[in-house]
C-alpha positions as CSV (number, residue, x, y, z in Angstrom):
1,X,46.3,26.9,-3.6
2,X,44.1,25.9,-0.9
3,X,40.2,26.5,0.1
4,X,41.8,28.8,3.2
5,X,43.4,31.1,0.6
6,X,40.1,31.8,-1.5
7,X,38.2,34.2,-0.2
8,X,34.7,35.7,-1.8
9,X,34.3,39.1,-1.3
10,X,31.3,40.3,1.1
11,X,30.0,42.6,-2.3
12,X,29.8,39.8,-4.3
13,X,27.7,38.2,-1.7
14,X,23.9,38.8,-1.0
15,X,21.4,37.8,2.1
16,X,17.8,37.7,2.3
17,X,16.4,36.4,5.9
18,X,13.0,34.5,6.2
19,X,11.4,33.4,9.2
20,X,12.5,29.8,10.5
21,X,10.6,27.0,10.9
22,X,11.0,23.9,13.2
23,X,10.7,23.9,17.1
24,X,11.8,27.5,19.2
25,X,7.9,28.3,20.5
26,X,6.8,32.2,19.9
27,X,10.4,33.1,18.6
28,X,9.9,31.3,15.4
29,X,7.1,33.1,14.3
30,X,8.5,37.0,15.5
31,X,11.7,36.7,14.0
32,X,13.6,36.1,11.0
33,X,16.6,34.2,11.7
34,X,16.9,32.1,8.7
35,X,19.7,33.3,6.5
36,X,19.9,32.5,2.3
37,X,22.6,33.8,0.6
38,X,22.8,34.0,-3.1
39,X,26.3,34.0,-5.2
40,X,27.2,34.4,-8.8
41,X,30.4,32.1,-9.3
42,X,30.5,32.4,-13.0
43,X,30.7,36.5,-12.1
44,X,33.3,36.6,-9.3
45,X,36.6,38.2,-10.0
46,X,38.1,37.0,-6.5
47,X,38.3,33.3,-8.0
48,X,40.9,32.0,-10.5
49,X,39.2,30.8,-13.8
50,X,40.4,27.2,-12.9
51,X,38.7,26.9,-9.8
52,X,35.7,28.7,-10.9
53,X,35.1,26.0,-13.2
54,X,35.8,23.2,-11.7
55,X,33.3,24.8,-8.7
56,X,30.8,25.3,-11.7
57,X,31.4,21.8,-13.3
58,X,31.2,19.8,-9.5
59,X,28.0,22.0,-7.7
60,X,26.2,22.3,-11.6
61,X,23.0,20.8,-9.9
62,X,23.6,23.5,-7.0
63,X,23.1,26.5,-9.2
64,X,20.1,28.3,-10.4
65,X,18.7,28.5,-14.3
66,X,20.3,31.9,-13.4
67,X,23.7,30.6,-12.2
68,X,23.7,31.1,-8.7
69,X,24.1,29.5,-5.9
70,X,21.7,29.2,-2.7
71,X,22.7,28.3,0.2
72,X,20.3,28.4,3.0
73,X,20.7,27.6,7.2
74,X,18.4,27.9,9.7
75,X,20.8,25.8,12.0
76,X,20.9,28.1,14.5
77,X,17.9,30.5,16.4
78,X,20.6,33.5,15.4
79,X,20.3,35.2,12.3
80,X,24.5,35.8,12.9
81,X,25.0,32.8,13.6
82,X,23.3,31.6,10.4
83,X,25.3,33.9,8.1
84,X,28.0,32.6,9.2
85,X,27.0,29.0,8.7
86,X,26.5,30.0,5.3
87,X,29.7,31.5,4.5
88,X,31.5,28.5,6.1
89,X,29.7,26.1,4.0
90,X,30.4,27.9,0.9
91,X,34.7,28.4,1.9
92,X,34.1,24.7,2.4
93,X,33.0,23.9,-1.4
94,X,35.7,26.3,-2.4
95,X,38.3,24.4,-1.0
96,X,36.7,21.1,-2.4
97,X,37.7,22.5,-5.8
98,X,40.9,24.3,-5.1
99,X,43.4,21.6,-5.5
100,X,42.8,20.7,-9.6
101,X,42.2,16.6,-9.7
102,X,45.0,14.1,-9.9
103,X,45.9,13.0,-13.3
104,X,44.9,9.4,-14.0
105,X,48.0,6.8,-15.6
106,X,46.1,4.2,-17.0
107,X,47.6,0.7,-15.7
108,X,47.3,-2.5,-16.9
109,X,47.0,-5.6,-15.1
110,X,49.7,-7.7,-13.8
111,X,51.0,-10.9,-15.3
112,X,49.8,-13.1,-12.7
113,X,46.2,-11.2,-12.4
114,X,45.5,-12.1,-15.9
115,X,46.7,-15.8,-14.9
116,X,44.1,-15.9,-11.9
117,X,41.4,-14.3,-13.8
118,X,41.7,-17.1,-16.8
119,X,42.0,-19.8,-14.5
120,X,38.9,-19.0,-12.4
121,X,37.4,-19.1,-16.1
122,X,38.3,-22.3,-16.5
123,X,37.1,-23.3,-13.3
124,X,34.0,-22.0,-14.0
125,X,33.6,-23.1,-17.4
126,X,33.9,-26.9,-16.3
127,X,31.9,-26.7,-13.6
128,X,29.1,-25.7,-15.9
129,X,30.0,-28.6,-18.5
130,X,29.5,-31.2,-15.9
131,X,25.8,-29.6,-14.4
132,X,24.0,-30.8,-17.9
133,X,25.7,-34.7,-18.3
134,X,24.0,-37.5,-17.0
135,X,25.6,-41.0,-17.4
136,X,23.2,-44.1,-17.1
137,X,24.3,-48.0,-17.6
């Protein structure tokens, strides 16, 4: 399953708009363009359980005391525009998650790694031994 086959329901979804700050003269101050949408993962029924948690393991500093996300843009001087910034960016952490993780084989190292590491030892070792010595006739 990949991030282009999840899909959050609009419902599940919900959008406040606050005035944006930054440059845009006069306009900034008459309309609200910014866009912050709010979404309850642990709630949604249009995510498998799997991905649900991994999304609520990986974005746990994301969410609210509440469990929600926020997302917020004001990239853009249309309020549109903005929702849809948002809803990208969230499809975008959903397909972060999708695919569950690779499973890990421990390895061990090599024969000859083992060789280079102790030798280097070595090396290091004597070149130690001989900082302290002084030799006088």
């Amino acid at each position: 399953m990949n991030g282009g086959e999840l899909r959050v329901p609009p419902g599940e979804l919900t959008f406040s708009y606050a005035r944006s700050g930054g440059a845009g003269g006069q306009n900034v101050n008459k309309v609200s363009s910014k866009a912050v949408m709010r979404w309850r993962p642990a709630e949604s029924s249009a995510i498998p359980a799997a991905v649900r948690e991994r999304f609520v393991a990986r974005f746990a500093s994301r969410l609210t005391a509440e469990g929600e996300l926020v997302l917020a843009s004001d990239r853009y001087r249309d309020r549109g525009r903005n929702v849809a910034d948002c809803v990208e960016r969230l499809h975008a952490m959903l397909a972060e998650v999708a695919r569950p993780p690779k499973a890990r084989r421990p390895t061990k190292p090599g024969r000859g790694a083992k060789e280079r590491r102790l030798g280097e030892k070595k090396r290091a070792s004597e070149r130690k031994q001989l900082r302290g010595k002084r030799f006088e006739d």
